[in-house]
Backbone bond lengths (Angstrom), bond angles and torsions (degrees), N, CA, C in turn:
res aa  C-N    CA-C-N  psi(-1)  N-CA   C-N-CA  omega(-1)  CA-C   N-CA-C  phi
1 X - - - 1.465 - - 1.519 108.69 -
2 X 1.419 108.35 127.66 1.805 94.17 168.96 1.286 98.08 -119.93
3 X 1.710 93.18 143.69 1.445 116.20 169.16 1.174 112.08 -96.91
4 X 1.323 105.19 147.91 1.956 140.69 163.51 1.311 106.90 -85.69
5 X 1.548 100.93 149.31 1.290 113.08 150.72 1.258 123.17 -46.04
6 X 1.639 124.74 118.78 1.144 138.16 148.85 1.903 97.95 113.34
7 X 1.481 116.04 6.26 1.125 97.11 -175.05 1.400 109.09 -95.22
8 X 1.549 134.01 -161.16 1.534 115.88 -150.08 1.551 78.02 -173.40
9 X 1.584 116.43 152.04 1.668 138.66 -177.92 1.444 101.19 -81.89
10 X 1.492 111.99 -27.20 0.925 118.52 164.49 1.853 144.04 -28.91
11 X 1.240 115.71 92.29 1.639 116.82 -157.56 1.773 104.28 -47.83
12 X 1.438 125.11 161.01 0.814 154.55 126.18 1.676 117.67 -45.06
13 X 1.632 101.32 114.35 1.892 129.67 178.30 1.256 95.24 -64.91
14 X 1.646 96.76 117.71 1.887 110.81 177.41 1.793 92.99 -49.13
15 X 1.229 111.34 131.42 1.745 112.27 145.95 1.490 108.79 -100.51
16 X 1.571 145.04 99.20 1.118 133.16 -176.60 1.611 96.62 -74.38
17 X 1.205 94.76 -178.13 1.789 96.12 173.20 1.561 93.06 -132.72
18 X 1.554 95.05 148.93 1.459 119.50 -173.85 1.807 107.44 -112.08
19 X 1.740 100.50 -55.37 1.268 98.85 -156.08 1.979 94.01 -104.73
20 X 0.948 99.95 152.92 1.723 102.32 173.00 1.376 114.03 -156.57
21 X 1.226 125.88 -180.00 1.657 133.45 -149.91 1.465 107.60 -107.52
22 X 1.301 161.00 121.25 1.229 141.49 -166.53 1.499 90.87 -158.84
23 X 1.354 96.21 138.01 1.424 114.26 174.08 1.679 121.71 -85.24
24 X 1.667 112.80 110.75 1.271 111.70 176.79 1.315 133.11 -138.47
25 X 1.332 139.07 -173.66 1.315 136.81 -157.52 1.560 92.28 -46.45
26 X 1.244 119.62 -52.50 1.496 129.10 -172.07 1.404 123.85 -79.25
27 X 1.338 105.01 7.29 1.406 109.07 163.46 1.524 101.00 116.09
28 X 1.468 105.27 -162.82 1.907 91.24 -175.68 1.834 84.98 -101.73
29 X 1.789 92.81 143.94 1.120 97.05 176.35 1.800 107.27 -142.19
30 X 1.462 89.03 152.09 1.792 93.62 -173.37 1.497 100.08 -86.94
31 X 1.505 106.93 127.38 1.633 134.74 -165.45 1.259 125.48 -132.47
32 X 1.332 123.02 95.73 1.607 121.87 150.12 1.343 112.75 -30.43
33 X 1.647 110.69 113.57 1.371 114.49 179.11 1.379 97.44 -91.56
34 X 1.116 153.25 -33.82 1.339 150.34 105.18 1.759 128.94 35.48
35 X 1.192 81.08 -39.26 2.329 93.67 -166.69 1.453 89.14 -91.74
36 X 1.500 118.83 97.93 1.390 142.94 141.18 0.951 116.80 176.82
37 X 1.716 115.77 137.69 1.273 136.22 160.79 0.990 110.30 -86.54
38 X 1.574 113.11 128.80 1.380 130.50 160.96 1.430 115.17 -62.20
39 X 1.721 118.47 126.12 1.574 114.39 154.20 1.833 118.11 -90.75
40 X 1.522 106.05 -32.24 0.984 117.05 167.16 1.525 141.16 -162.86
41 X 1.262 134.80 -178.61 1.593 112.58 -155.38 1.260 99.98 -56.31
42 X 1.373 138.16 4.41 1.562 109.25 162.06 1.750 100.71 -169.99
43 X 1.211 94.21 60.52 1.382 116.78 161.55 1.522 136.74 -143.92
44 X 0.977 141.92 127.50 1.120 144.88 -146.34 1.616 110.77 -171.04
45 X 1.797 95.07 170.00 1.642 118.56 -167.25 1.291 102.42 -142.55
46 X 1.573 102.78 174.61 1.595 98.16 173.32 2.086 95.79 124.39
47 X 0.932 134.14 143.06 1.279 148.63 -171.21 1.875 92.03 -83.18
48 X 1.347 131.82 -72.01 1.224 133.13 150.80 1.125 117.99 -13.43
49 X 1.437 124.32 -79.26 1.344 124.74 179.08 1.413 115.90 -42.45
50 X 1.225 130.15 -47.90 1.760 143.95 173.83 1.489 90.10 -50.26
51 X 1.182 123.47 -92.38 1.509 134.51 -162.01 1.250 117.02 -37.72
52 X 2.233 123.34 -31.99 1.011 122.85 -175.02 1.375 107.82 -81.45
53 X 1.577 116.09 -25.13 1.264 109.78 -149.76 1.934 102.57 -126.60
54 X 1.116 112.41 -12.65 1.535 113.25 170.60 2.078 101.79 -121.22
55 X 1.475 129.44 3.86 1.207 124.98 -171.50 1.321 124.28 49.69
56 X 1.848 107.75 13.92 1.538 91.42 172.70 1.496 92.28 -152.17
57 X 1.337 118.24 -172.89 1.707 114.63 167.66 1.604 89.08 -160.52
58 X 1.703 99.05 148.62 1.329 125.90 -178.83 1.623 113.15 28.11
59 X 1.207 136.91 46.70 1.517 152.52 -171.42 1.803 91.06 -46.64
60 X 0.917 96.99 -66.22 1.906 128.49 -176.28 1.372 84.96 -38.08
61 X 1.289 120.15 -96.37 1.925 114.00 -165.64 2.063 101.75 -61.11
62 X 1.121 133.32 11.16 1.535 107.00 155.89 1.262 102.63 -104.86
63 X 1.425 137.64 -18.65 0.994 117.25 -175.83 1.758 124.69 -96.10
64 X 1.588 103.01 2.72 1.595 119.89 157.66 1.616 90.80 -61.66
65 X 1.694 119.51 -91.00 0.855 139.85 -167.99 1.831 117.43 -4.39
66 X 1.521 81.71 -43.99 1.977 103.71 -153.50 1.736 86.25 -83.92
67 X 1.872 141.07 -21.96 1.079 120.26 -169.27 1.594 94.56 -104.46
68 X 1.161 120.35 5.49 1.668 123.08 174.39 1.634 95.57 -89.57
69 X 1.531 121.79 -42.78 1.380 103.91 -173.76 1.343 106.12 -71.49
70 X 1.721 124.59 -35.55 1.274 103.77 176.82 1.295 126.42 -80.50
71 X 1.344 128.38 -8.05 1.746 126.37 145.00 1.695 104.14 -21.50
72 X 1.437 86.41 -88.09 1.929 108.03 -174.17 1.699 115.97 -38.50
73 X 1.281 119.05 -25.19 1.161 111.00 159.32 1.436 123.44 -79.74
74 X 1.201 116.98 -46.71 1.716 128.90 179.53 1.734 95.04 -49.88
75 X 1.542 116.17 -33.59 1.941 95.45 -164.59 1.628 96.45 -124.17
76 X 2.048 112.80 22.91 1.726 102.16 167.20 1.438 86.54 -149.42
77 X 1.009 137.39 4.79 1.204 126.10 158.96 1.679 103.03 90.72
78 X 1.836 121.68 173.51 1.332 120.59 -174.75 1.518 106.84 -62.63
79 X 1.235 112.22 151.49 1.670 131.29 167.84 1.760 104.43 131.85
80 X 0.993 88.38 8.86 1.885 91.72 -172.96 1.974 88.38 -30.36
81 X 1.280 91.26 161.45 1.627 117.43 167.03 1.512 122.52 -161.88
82 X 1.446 102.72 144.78 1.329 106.61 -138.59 1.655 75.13 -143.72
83 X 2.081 107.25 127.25 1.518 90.80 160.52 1.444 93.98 -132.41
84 X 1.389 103.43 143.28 1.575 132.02 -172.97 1.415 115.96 -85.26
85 X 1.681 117.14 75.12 1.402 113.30 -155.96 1.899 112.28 -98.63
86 X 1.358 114.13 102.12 1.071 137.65 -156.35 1.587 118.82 73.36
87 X 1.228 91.64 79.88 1.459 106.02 -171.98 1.413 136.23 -88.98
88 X 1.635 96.15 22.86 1.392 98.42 -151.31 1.437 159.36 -0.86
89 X 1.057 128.70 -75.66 1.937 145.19 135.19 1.521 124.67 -42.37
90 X 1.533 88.21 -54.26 0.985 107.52 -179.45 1.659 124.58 91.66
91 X 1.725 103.69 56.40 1.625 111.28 -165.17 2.240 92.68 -82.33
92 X 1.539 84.13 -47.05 1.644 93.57 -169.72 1.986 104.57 -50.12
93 X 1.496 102.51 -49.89 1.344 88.95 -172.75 1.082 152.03 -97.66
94 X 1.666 95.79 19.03 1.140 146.26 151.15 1.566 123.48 -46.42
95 X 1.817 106.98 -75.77 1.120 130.22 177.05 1.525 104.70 -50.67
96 X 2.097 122.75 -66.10 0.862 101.35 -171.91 2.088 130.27 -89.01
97 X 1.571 87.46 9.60 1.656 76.88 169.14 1.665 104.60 -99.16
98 X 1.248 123.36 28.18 1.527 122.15 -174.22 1.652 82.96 -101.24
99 X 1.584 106.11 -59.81 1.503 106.76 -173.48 1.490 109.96 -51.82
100 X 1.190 134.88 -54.85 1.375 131.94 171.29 1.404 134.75 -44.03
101 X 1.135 103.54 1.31 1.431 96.51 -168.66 1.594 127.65 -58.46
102 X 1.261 108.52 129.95 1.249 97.73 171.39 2.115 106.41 105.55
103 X 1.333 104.67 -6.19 1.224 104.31 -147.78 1.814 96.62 -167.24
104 X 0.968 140.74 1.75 1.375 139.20 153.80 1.836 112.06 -153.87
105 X 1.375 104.83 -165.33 1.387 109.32 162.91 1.421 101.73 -167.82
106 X 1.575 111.51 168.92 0.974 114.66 170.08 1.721 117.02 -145.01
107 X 1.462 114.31 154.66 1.250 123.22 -155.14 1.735 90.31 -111.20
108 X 1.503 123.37 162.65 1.414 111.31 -170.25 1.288 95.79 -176.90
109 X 1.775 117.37 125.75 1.217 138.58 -149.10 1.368 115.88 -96.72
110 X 0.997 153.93 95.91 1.750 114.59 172.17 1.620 101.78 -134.14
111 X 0.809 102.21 140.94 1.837 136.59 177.76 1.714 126.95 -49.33
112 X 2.055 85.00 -56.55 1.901 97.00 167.84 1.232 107.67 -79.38
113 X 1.327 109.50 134.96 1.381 112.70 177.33 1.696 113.62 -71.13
114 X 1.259 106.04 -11.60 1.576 94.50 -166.32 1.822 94.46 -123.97
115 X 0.918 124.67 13.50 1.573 136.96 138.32 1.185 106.72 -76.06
116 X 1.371 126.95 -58.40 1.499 122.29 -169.90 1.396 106.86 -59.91
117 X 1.009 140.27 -51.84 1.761 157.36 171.71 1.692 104.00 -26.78
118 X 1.945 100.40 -46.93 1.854 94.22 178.62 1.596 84.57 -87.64
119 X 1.252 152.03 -77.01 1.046 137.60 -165.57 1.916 122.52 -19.15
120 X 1.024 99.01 -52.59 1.361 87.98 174.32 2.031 122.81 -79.96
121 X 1.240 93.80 -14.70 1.462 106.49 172.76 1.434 118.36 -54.26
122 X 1.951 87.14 -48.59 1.649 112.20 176.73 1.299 122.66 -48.09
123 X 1.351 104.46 -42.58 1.495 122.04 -177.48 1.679 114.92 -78.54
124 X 1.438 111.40 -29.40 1.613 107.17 165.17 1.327 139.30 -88.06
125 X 1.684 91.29 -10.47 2.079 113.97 -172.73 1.901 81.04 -80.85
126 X 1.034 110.40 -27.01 1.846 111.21 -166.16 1.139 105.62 -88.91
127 X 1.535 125.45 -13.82 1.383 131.58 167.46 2.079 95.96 71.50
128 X 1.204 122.88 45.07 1.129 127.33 172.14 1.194 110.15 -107.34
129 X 1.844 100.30 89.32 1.762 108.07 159.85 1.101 120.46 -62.36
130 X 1.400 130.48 -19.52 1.416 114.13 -168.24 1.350 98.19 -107.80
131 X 1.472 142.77 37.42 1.523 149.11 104.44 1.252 129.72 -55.61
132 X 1.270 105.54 136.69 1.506 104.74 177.63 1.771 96.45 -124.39
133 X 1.320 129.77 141.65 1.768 131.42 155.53 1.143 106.67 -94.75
134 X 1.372 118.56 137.63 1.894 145.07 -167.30 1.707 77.66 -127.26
135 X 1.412 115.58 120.94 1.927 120.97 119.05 1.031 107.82 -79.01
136 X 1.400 109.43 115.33 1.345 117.96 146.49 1.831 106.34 -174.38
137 X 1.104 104.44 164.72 2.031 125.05 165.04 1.194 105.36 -63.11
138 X 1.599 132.08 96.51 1.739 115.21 159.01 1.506 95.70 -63.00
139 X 1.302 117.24 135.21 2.186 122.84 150.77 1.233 90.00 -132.51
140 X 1.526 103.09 -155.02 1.453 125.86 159.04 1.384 136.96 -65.86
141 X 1.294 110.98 -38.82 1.430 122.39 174.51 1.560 110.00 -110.70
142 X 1.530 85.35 154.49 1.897 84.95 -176.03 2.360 95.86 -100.85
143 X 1.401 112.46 132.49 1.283 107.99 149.31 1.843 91.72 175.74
144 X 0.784 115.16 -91.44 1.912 104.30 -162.79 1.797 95.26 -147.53
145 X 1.268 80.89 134.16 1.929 89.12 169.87 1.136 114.15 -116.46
146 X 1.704 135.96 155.50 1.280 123.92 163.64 1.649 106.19 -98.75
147 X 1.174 123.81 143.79 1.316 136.39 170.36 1.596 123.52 -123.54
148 X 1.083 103.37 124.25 1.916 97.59 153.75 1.297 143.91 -37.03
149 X 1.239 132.89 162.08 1.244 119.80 -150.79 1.586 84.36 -147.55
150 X 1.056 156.96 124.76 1.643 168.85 168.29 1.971 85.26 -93.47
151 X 1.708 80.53 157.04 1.311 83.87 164.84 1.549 116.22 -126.39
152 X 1.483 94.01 138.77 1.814 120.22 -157.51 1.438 94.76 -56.74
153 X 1.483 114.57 -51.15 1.485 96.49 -167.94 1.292 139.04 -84.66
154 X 1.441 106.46 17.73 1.450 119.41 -168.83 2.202 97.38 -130.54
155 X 1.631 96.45 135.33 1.598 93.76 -177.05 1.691 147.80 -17.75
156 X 0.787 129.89 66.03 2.112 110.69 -159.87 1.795 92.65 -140.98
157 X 0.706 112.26 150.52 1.696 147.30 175.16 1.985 89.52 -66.81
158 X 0.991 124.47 70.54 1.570 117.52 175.85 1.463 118.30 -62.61
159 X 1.419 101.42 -22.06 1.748 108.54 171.73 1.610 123.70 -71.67
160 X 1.254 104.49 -20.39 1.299 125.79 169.65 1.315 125.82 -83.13
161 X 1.286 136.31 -1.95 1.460 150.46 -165.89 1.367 97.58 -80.14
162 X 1.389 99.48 124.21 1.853 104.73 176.23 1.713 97.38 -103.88
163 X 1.596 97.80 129.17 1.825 105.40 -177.85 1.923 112.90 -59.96
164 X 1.395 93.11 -47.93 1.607 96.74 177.98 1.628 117.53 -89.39
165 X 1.132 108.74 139.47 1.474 117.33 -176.09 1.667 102.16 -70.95
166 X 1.826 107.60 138.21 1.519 88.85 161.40 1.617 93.26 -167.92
167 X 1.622 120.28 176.57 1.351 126.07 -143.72 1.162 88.55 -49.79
168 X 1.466 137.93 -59.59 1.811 125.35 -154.84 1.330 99.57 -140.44
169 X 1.914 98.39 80.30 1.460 107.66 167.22 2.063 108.58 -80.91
170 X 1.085 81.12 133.87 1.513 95.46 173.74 1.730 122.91 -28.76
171 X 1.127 117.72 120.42 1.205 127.55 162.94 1.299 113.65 -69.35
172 X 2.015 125.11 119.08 1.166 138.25 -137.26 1.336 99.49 -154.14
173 X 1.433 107.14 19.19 2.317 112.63 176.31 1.406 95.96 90.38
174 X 0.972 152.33 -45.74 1.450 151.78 -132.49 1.247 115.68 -149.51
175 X 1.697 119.09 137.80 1.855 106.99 -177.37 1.750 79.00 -56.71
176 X 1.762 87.61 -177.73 1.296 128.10 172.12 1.114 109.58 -135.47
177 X 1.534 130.83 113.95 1.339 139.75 -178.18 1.458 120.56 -75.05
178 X 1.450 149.01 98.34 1.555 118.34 -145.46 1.635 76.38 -134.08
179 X 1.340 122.98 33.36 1.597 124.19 176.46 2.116 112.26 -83.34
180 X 0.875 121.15 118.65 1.439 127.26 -143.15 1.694 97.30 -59.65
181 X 1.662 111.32 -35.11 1.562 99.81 167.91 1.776 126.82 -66.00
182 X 1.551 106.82 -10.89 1.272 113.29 172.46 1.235 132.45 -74.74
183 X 1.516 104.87 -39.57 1.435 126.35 -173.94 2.184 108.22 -71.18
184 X 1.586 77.70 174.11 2.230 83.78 -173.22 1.249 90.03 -143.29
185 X 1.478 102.97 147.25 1.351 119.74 -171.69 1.683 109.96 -81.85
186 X 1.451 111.64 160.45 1.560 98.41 -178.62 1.903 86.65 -156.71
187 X 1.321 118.95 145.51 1.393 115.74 143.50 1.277 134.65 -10.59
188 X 1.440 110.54 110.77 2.087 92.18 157.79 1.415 96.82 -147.40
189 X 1.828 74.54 137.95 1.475 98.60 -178.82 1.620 109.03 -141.11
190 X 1.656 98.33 160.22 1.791 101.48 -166.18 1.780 101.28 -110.27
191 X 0.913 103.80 166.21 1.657 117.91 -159.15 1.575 101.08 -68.21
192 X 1.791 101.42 -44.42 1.750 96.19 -175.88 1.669 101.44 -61.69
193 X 1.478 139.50 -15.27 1.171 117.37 -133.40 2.047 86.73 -99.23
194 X 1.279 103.37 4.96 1.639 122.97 -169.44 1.626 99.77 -75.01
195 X 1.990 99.45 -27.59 1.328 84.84 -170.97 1.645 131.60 59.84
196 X 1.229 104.16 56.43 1.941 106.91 -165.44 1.445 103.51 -98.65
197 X 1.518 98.30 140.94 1.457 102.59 165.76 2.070 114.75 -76.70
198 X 1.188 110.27 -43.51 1.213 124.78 -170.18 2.073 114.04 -144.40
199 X 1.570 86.66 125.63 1.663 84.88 -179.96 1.407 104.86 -165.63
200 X 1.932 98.65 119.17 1.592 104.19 -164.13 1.763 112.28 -95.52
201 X 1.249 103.08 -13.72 1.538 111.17 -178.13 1.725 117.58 -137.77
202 X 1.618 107.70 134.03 1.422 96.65 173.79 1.209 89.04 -125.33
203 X 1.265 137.04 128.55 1.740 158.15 109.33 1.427 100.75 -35.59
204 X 1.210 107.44 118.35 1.745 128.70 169.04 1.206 120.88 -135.71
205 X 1.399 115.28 85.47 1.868 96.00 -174.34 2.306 82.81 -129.25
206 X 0.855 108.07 106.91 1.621 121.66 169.12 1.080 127.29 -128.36
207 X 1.655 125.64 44.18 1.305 143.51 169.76 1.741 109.08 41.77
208 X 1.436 120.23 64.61 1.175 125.41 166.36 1.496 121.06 93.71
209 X 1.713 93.77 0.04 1.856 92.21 166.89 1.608 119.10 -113.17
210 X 1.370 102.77 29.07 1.520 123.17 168.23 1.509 100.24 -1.96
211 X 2.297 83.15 -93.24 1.638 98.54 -163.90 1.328 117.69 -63.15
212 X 0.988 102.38 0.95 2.088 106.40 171.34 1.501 104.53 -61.24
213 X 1.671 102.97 -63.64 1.224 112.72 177.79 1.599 126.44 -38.87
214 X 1.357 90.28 -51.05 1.476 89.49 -176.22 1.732 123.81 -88.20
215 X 1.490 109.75 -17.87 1.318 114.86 154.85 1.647 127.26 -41.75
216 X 1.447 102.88 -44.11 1.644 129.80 167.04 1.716 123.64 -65.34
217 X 1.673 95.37 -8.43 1.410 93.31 166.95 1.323 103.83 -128.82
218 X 1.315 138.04 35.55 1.536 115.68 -178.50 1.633 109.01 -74.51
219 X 1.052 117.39 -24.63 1.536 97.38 165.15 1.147 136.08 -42.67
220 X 1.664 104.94 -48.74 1.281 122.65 -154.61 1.350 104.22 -84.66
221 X 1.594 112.05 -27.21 1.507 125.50 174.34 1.380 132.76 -66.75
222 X 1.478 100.81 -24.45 1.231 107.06 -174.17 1.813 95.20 -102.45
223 X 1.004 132.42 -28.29 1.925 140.77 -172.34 1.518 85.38 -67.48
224 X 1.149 121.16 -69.82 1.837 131.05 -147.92 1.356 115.65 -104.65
225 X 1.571 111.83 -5.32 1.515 107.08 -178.21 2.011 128.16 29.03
226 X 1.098 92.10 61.33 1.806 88.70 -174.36 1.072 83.90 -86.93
227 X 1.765 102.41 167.55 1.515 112.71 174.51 1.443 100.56 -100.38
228 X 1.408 106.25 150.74 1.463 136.76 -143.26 1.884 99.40 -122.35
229 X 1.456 90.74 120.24 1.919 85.00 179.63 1.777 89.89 -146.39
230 X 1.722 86.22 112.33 1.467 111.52 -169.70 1.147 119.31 -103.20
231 X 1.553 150.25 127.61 1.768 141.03 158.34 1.260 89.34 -54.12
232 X 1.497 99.30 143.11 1.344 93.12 -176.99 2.250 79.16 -138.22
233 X 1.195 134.12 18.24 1.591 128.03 160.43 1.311 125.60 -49.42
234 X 1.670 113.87 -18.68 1.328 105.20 -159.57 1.323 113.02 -125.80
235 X 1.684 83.45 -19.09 1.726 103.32 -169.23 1.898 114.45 -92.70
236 X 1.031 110.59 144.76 1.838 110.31 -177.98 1.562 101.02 -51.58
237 X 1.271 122.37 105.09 1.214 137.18 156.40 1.420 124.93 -39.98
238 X 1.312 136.60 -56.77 1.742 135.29 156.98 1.388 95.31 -64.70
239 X 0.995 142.86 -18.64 1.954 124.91 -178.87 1.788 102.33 -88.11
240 X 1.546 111.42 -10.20 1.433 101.15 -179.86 1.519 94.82 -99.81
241 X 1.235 105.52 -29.37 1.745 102.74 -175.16 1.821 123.89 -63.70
242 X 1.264 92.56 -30.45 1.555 128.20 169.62 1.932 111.43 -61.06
243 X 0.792 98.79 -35.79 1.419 124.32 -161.61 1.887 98.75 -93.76
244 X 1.351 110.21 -56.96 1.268 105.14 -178.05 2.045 117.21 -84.41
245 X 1.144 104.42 -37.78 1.670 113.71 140.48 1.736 106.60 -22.51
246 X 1.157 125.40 -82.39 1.171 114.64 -168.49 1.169 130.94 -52.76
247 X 1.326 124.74 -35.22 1.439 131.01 -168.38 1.716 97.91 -106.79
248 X 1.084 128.99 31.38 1.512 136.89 176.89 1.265 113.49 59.91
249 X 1.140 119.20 48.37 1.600 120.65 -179.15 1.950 106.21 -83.73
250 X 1.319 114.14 133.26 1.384 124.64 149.94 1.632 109.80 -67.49
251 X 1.643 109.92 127.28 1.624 93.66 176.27 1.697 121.88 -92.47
252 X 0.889 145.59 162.94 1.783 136.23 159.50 1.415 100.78 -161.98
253 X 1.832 101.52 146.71 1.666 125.56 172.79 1.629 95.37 -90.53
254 X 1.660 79.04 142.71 1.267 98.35 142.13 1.510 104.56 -171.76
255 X 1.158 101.54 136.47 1.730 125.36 -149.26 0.807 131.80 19.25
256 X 0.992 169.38 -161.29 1.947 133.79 130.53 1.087 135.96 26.96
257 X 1.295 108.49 -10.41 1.877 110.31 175.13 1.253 114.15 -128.35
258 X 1.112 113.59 156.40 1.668 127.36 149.55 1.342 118.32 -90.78
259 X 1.776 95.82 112.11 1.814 97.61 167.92 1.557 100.05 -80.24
260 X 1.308 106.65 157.27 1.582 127.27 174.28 1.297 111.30 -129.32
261 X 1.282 120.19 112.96 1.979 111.31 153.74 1.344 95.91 -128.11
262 X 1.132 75.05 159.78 1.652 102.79 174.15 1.442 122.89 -73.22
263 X 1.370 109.08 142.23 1.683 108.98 -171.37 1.777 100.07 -54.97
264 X 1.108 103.09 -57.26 1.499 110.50 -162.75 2.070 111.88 -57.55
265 X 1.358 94.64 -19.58 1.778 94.62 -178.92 1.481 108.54 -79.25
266 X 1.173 125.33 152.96 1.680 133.66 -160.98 1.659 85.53 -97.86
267 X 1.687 128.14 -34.74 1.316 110.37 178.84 1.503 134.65 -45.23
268 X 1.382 103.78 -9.02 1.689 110.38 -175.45 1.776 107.12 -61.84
269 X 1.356 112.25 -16.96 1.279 118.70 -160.16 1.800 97.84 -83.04
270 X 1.191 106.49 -14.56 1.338 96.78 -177.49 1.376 123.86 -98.48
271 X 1.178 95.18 20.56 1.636 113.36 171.55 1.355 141.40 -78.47
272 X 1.273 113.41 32.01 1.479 129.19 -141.60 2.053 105.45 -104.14
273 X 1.021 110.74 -22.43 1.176 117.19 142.68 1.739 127.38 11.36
274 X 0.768 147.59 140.56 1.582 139.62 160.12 1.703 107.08 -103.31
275 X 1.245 112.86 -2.09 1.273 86.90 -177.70 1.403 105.44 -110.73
276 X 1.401 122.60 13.88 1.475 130.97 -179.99 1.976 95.61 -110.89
277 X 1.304 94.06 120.98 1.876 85.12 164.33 1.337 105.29 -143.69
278 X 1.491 103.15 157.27 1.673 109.48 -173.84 1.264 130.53 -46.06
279 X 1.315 148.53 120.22 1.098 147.37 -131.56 1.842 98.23 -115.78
């Protein structure tokens, strides 16, 4: 071996790798090979895990999604808008600002800062201008949240991470540190505070702060009526039903979520689907 000036016996700091590039149904996307919890010797979750090991995730709910946005265009014409609220990676807003082109956009939220980092990557390796990536907390109020931080390079479901601590936060592969010297600050901001002229779809899936979310938009909900497609696993189920009741919402499942339109939007008609039924 010959040595140089300034070099040292001294080893080289493991860099493991967490996130990597993989080509999938949705295009090539930057992926925590990392994001899954094991239930058993050969079962598992995690948005990662799907993408590494079947090349696609939830196909079925983007491609509902993608014939509701083209409803909303056929009866409001181009500019559709679409916001991607906890968007992690970013497979959904991917898919539907690829389909849009030319003719909507979509805005797309995420919380982890170092999820958000491939998320927006996602959105430029895909060459999707009409995406934009937001860091930040959608809630109710707009000013600063503290959040947890998991660590990327060791196994956990990162899509699953609930921001606020509470008696039986979800088991996600990995403790979760929610001790106030642990946690990192991030943005939060609420949907009315966006101030929108026009908005035909809200995607809300934020591991149990649903009605936060949508508390934070009743302005915007009741002015623009977009249709609303919520996780609804974590969140009080009669408090969302309650909630969409008021502002004239039509209800419908589909898998894990509640779709919402509005009585008054003509898109309800395009709901014909079998795997969506009245809720």
């Amino acid at each position: 071996m010959v040595h140089r000036p300034g070099d040292t016996d001294m080893p080289s700091p493991r860099r493991p790798v967490a996130f990597i590039v993989a080509s999938t149904d949705h295009g090539m996307m930057i992926v925590n090979r990392n994001d899954y919890r094991m239930m058993a010797s050969n079962q598992a979750y995690g948005v990662g895990f799907r993408l590494l090991t079947d090349s696609s995730y939830d196909s079925d709910e983007a491609e509902v999604v993608v014939a509701l946005l083209n409803a909303r265009r056929t009866h409001f014409g181009d500019g559709v808008k679409v916001l991607d609220i906890g968007a992690n990676i970013g497979v959904f807003t991917v898919e539907w600002a690829r389909h849009m082109t030319a003719w909507g956009e979509v805005m797309a939220f995420e919380a982890q800062e170092r999820v958000f980092y491939a998320l927006a990557g996602n959105i430029t390796v895909n060459n999707c201008f009409n995406a934009r990536a937001i860091w930040a907390a959608v809630t109710s109020q707009c000013g600063m949240m503290r959040v947890p931080v998991p660590n990327y390079l060791a196994p956990a479901s990162f899509g699953s991470l609930e921001l606020r601590p509470k008696e039986n936060n979800e088991e996600i592969g990995q403790p979760v540190d929610y001790r106030e010297d642990r946690m990192d600050t991030v943005t939060a901001l609420s949907i009315d505070s966006l101030t929108l002229a026009r908005l035909d779809l809200m995607k809300v899936d934020v591991e149990g702060m649903e009605i936060e979310v949508l508390e934070g938009a009743r302005r915007t909900i009741d002015a623009l009526h977009p249709i609303l497609v919520v996780e609804n696993i974590k969140s009080d189920l009669g408090e969302l039903q309650k909630y969409l009741d008021r502002y004239g919402y039509r209800r419908f499942n589909l898998g894990l979520n509640t779709v919402a339109i509005h009585s008054a939007d003509p898109t309800f008609r395009a709901i014909r689907d079998k795997r969506i039924t009245k809720a």
